[in-house]
C-alpha positions as CSV (number, residue, x, y, z in Angstrom):
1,X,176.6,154.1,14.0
2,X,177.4,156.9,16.6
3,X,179.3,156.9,19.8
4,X,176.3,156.8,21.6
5,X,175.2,153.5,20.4
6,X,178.7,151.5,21.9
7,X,177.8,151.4,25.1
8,X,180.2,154.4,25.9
9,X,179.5,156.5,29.5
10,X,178.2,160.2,29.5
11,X,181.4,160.9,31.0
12,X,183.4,159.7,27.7
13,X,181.1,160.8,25.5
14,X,181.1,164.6,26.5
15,X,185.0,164.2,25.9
16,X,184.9,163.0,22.9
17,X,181.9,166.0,21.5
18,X,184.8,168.1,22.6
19,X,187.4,167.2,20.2
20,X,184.4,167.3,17.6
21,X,184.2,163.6,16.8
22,X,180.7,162.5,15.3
23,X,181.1,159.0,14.3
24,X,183.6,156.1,15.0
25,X,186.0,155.1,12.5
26,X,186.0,151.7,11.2
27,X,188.6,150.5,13.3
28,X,186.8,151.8,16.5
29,X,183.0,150.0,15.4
30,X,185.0,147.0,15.2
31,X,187.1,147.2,18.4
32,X,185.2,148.7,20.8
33,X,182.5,146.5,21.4
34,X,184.5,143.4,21.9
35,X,186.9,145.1,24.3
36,X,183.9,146.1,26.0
37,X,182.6,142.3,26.4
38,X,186.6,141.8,27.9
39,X,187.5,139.6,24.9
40,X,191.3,139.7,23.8
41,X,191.9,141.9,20.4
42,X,194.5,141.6,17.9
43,X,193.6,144.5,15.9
44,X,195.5,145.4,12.6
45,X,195.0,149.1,10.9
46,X,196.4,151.7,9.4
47,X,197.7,154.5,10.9
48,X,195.8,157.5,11.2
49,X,192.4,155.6,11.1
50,X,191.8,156.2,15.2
51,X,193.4,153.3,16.2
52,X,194.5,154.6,19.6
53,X,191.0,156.1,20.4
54,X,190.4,152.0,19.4
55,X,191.8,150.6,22.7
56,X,191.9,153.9,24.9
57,X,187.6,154.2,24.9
58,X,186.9,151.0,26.1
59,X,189.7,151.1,28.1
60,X,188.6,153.9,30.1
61,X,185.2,152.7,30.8
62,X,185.8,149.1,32.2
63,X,187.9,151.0,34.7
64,X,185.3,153.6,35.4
65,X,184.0,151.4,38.1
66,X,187.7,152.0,40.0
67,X,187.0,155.7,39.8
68,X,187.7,157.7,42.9
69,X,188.8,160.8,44.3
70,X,190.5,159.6,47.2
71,X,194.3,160.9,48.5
72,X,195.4,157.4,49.1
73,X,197.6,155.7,47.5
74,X,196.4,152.2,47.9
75,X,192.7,152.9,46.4
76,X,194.7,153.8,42.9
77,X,197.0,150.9,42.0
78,X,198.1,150.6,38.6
79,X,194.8,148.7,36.5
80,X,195.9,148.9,33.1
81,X,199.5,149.4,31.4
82,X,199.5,150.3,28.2
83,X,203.4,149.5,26.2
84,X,204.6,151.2,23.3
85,X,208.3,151.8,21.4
86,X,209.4,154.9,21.3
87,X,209.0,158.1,24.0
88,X,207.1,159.9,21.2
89,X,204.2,157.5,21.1
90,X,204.4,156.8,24.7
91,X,203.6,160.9,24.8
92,X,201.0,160.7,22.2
93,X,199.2,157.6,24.0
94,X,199.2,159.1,27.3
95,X,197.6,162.7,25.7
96,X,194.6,160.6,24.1
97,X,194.2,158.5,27.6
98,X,194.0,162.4,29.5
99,X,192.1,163.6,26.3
100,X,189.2,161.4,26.7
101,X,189.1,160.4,30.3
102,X,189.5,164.1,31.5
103,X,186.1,164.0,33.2
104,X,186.3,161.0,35.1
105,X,188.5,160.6,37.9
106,X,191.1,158.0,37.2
107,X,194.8,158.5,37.7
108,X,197.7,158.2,34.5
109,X,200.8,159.0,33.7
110,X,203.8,158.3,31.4
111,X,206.9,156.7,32.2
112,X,210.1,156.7,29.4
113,X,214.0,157.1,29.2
114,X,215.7,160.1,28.7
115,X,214.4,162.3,31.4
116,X,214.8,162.7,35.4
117,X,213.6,159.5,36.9
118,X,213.0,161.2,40.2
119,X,209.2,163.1,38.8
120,X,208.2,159.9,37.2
121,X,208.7,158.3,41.1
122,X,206.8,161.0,43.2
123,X,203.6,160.5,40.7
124,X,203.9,156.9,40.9
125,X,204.1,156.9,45.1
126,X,200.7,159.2,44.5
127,X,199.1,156.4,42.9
128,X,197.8,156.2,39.1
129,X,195.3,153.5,37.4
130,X,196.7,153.7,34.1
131,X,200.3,153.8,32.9
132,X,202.1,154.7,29.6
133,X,205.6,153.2,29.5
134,X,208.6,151.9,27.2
135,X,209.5,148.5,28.2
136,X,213.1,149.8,29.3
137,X,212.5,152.6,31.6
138,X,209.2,150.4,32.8
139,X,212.0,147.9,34.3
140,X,213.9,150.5,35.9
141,X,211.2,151.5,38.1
142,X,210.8,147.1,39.0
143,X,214.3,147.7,40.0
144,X,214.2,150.4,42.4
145,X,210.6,149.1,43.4
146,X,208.8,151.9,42.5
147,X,206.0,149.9,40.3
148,X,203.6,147.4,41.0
149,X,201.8,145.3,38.2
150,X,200.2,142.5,40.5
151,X,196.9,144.3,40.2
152,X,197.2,145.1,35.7
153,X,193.7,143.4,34.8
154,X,194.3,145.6,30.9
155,X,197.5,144.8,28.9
156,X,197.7,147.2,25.6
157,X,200.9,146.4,23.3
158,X,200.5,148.9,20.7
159,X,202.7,148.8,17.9
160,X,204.2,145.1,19.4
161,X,206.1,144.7,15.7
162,X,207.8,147.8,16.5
163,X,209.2,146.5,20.0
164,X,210.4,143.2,18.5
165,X,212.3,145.4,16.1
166,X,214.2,147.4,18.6
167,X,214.6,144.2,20.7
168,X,212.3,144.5,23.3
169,X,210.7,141.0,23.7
170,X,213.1,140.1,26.6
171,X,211.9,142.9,28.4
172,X,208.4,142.0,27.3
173,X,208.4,138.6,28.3
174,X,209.7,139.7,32.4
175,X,207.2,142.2,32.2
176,X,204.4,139.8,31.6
177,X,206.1,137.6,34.7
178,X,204.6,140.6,37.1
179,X,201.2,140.6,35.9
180,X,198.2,138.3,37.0
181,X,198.0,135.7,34.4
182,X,194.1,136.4,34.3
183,X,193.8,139.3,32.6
184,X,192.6,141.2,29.1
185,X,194.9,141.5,26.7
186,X,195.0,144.1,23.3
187,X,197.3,144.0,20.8
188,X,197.4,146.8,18.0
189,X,199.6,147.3,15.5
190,X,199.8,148.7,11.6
191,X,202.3,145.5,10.4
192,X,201.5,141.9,11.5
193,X,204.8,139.9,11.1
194,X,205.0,136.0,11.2
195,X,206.8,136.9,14.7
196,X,204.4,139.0,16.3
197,X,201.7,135.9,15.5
198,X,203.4,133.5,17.7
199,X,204.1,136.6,20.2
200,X,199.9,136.8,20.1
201,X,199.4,133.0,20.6
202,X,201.2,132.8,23.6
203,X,199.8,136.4,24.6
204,X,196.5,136.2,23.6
205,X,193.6,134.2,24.7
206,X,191.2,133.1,22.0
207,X,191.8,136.5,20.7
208,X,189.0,138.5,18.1
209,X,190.8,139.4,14.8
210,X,190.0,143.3,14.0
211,X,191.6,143.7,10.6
212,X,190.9,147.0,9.1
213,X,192.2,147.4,4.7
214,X,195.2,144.6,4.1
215,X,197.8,144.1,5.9
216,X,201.1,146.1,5.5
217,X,199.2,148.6,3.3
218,X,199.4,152.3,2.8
219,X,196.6,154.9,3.0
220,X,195.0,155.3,-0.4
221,X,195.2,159.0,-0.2
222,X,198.9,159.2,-0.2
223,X,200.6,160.0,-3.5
224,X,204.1,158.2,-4.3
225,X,206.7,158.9,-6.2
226,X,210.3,157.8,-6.5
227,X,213.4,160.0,-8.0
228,X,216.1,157.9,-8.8
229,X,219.5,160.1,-7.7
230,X,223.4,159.3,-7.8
231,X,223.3,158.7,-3.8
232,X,226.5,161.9,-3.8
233,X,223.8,164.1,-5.6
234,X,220.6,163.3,-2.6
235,X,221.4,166.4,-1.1
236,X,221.5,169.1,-3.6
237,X,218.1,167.3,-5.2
238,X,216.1,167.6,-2.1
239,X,217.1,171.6,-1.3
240,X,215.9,171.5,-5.1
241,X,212.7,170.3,-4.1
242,X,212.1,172.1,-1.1
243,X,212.9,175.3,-2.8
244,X,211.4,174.8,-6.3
245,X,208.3,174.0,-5.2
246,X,208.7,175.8,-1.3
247,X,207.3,172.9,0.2
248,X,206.4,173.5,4.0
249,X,206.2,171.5,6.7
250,X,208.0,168.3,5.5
251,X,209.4,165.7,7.7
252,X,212.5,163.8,5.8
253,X,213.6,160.3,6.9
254,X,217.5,159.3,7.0
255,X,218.5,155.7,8.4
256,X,221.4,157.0,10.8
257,X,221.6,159.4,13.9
258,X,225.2,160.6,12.3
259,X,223.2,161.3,8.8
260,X,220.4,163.2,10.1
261,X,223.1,165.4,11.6
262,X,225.2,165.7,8.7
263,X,221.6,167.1,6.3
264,X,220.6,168.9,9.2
265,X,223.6,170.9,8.9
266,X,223.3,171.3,5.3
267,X,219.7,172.6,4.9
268,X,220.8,175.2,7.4
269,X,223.8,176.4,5.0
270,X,221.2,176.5,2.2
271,X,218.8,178.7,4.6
272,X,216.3,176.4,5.5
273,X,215.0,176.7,9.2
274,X,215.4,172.7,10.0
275,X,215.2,170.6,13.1
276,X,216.3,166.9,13.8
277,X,215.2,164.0,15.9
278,X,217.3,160.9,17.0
279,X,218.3,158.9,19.4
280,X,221.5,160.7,21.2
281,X,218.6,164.1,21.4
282,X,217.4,164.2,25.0
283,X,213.4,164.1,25.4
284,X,213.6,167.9,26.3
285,X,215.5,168.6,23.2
286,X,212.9,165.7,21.0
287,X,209.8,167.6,22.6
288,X,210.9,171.4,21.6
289,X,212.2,169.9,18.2
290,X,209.0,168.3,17.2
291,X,206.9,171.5,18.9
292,X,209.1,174.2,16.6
293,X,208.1,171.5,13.3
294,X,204.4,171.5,14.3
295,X,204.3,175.4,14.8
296,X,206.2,176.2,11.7
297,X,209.1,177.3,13.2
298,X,211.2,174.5,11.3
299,X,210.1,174.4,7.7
300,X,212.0,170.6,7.8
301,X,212.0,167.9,10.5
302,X,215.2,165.6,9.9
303,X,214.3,162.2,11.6
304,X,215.4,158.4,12.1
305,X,213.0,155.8,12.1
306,X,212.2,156.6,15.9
307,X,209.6,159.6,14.4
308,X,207.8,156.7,12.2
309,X,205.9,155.9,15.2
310,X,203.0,157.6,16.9
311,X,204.0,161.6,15.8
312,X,201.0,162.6,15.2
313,X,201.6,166.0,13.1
314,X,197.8,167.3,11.8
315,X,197.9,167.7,8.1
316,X,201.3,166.6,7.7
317,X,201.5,167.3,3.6
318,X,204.9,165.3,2.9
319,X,207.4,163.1,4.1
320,X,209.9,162.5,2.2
321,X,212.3,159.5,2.5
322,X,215.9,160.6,1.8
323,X,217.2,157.2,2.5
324,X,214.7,154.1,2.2
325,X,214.5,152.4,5.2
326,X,216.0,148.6,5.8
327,X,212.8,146.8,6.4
328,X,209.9,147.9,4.4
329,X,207.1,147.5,7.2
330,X,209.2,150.8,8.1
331,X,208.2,152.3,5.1
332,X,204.2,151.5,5.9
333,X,205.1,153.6,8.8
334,X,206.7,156.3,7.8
335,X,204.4,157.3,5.1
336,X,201.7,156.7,8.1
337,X,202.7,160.1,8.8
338,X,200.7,161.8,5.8
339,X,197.4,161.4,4.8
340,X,195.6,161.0,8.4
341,X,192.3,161.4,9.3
342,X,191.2,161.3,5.9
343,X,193.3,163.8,4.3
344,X,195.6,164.2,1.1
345,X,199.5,163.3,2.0
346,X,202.8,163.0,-0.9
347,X,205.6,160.4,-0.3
348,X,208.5,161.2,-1.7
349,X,211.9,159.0,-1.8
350,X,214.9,159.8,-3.6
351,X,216.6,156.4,-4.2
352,X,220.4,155.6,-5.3
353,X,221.4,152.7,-7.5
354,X,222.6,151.0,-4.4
355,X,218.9,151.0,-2.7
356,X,217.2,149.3,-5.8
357,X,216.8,145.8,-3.9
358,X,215.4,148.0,-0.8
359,X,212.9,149.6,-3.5
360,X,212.2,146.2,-5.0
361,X,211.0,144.8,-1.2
362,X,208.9,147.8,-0.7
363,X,207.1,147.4,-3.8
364,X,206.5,143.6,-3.3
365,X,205.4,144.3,0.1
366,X,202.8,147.1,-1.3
367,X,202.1,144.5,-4.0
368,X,202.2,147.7,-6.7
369,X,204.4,149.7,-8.6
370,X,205.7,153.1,-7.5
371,X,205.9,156.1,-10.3
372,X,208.9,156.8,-11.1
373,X,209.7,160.5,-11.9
374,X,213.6,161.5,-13.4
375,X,214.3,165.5,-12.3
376,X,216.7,166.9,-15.2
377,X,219.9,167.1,-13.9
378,X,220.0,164.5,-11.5
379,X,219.4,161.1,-13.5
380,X,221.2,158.8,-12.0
381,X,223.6,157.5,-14.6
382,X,224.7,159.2,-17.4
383,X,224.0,158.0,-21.0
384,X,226.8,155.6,-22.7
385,X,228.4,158.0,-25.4
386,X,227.1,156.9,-29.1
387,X,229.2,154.7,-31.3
388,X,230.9,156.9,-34.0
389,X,230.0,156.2,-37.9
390,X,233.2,155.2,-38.4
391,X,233.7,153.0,-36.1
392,X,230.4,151.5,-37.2
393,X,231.5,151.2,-41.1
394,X,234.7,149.3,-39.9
395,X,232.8,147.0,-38.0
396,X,230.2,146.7,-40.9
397,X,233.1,146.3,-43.3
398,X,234.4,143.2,-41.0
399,X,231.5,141.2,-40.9
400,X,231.3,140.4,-44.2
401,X,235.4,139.9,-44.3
402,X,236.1,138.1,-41.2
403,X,240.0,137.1,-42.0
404,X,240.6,140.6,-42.5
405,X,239.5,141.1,-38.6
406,X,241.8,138.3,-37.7
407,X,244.9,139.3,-39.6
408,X,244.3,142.7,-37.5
409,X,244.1,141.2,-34.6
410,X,247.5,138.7,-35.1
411,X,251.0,139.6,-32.7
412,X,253.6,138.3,-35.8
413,X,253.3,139.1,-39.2
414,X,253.5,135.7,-40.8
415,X,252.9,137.2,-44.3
416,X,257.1,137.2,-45.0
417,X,258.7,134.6,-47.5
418,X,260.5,131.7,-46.4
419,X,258.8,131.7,-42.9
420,X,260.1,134.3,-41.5
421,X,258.5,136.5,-39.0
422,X,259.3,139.9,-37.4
423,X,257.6,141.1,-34.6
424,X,254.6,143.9,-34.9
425,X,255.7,146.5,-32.4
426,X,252.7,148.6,-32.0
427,X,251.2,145.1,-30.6
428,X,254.1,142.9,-29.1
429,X,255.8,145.3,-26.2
430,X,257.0,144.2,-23.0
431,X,256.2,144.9,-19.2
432,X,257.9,148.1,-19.3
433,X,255.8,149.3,-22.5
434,X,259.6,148.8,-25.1
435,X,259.2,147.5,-28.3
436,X,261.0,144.2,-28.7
437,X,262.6,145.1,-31.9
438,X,264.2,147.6,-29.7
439,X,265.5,145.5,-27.0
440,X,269.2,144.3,-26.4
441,X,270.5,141.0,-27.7
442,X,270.6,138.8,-24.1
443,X,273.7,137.7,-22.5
444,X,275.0,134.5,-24.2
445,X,275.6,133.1,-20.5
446,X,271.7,132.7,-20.4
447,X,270.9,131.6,-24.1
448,X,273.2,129.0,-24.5
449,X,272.9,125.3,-23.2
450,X,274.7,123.9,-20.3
451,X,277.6,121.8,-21.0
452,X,279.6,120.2,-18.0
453,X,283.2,120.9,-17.7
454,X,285.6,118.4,-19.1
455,X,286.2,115.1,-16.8
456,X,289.9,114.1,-15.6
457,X,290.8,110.7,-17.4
458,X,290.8,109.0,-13.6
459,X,287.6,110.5,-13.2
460,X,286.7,109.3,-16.8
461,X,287.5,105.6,-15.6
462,X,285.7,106.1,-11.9
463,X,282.7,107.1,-13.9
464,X,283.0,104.3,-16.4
465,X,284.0,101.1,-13.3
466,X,280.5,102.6,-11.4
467,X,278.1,102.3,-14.9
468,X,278.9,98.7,-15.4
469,X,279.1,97.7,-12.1
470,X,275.7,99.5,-11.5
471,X,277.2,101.4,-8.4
472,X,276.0,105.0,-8.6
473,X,276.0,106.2,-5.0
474,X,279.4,108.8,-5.7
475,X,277.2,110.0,-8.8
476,X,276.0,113.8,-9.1
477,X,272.2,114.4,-10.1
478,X,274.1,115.7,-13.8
479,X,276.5,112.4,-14.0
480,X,279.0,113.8,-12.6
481,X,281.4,111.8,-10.2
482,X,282.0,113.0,-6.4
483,X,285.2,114.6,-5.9
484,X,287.2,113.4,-2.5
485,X,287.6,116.1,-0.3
486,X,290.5,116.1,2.5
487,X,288.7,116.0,6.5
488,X,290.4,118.9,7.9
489,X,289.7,118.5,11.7
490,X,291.2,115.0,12.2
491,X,292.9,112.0,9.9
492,X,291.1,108.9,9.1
493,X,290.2,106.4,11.2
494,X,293.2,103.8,10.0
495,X,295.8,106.5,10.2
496,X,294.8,107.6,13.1
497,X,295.2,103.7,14.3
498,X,298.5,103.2,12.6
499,X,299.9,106.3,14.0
500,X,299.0,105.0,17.2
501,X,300.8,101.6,16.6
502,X,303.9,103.4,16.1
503,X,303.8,105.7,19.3
């Protein structure tokens, strides 16, 4: 089937001739039609397959009607919002929605963090029909009363897995608070997770399933392999492979915006023209990165996971994951980088003993087995040394004489006459490493048994009146009696009295 027969305009159609496209992809035969009948999708593809061409086509002609050239502001209000993770897609997004609607004459624009607010403000005030946004900056501009979504009659969340991810359904759910509660609804993604279905039952209304390959799958054209590496050694194996085999263009993953600094820094001091992406880069600093990587300026792209989304790099050859990512879905989108559009694409990941359960995950999820592939000189543990013969022949030797093994293995040497023992002193030492043969004989004080000092005959009698009378209360713990002691501050009581008597 051709473009012609989906009910596309002229308009759309010329655009599309000019990027060269013939035929829809499968995800586009199955989406577009239903769109076009204002039915709620929950579409589910691979990336690379044209899945943003998916949602922007229809898109563009149910609000071809609202096309106009007028100055004012009120006869463009905001028709369509289209939400997305990251600023990179956002970009990406918003260039297909100019791409293909370039001959008609509805407004768009993009609105993300990281850049001058003020720009984004004066095209809003102009009036636009279709807006690209991030959920954050999106409620910025509700704040300061710059946006109005009370006349949205197309809701897009494209990649909605990602957004619950980075914590975004807060802001999702206010958002959906501005928006007429009769309206279409699209949700596309590459990973359907248990959460994003209940996300689509309240979102979605009797929504059409466009599933395209399985779920949570990989493109069949992408090679993998894995190279188990001690995690110290990840480094010096991957300037190996870059320069070994001078691989171009290859974007590398890294799971922290401190680590893609640090191998940044790195494949510079090894000579290798490299640029990075993260979070703390500014979207000036994000665009020129990713423009020097696309033009071959930067034979390396360093990136955190905020790249695995919507870059769109033409003929991307490898990516290579230097640190596995903590979710696999992550790795389904990552390795959506290579092998688009029906090209060839290598996946490489270098993986450290401590990233085995990771590995395990993303093989379950991929429900298959990645190659694994050992470089010499980087395995990841070495060999345990072989047993000498010696050693062998002793324990040989053993088996068949086991009291032998146990006489060896004794403290004392019980073997003297007459019972007595000595002590073995290259076995029996003491905390300080001394042999006890060689120790000093111990203080008699501390060897010998306590015996009491000799009772005074009175005490003798005392001792003798209180056992038969059963009276033990002036008794020590040891059977001693209690000596009388003398009160030194004041006489007793009936001395004190008689002294009294004779004043």
């Amino acid at each position: 089937m051709s473009f012609e027969q989906l009910g596309l305009s002229a308009e759309i159609l010329k655009a599309i001739d000019d990027q060269g496209y013939t035929e829809p992809s499968p995800i586009q035969l199955q989406a577009i039609p239903p769109i076009l009948e204002g039915k709620d999708i929950m579409g589910c593809a691979q990336t690379g397959t044209g899945k943003t061409a998916g949602f922007t086509l229809p898109m563009l002609r149910l609000l071809q009607p609202n096309a106009n050239t007028s100055t004012s502001p009120a006869r463009h209000p905001i028709r369509a919002l289209i939400l997305v993770p990251t600023r990179e897609l956002a970009a990406q997004v918003h260039e297909s929605v100019k791409t293909y609607g370039k001959y008609l004459a509805l407004r768009s624009t993009v609105v993300y963090g990281g850049v001058n607010i003020d720009q984004q403000i004066k095209e809003l005030h102009a009036g636009i029909e279709i807006l690209v946004a991030t959920p954050g900056r999106l409620l910025d501009h509700v704040q300061q009363q710059t946006i109005s979504l009370s006349k949205v009659e197309i809701l897009v969340l494209d990649e909605a897995d990602r957004m619950l991810d980075m914590g975004f359904l807060p802001d999702i759910k206010r958002i959906l608070m501005l928006m007429p509660s009769t309206r279409q609804s699209l949700m596309f993604s590459a990973t359907f997770s248990p959460e994003i279905k209940k996300l689509a039952d309240k979102l979605l209304n009797q929504p059409v399933l466009v599933e395209i390959a399985n779920r949570n799958t990989t493109s069949e054209l992408v090679a993998h392999v894995v190279h188990p590496v001690k995690k110290e050694k990840k480094g010096d194996l991957l300037v190996q492979l870059l320069k070994l085999h001078n691989l171009k263009q290859v974007l590398v993953f890294v799971r922290t915006k401190q680590g893609t600094s640090l191998l940044t820094r790195k494949l510079q001091r090894e000579g290798i023209t490299t640029t990075e992406i993260h979070g703390d880069k500014n979207q000036l600093q994000r665009t020129q990165a990713l423009e020097d990587f696309k033009q071959g300026v930067a034979q390396v792209l360093v990136a955190t996971d905020v790249a695995a989304r919507g870059l769109d790099i033409e003929d991307l050859p490898y990516v290579i994951n230097y640190e596995l990512p903590n979710t696999p879905e992550d790795y389904v989108h990552r390795i959506g980088r290579t092998g688009r559009a029906g090209t060839k694409g290598n996946a490489i990941s270098l993986v450290s003993e401590d990233e085995k359960e990771l590995l395990a995950d993303i093989e379950k999820l991929l429900k298959r087995k990645l190659l694994i592939e050992v470089i010499p000189g980087f395995e990841p543990e070495k060999a345990p040394k072989p047993a000498l013969a010696r050693d062998i022949r002793n324990t040989e030797k053993n088996k068949d004489n086991p009291d032998q093994e146990q006489k060896r293995s004794r403290s004392y040497d019980d073997t003297k006459p007459n019972g007595a023992q000595r002590l073995n002193p290259r076995v029996n030492r003491n905390s300080y490493g001394d042999s006890r043969r060689n120790r000093k004989p111990d203080d008699p004080i501390f060897t010998q048994p306590y015996v009491p000092p000799l009772a005074s005959s009175n005490d003798t009698a005392i001792v003798e009146a209180e056992h038969h009378s059963g009276d033990r209360s002036h008794q020590r713990a040891y059977g001693q009696p209690k000596r009388q002691l003398p009160a030194l501050f004041s006489p007793p009581v009936a001395d004190k009295d008689k002294h009294k008597n004779n004043e």
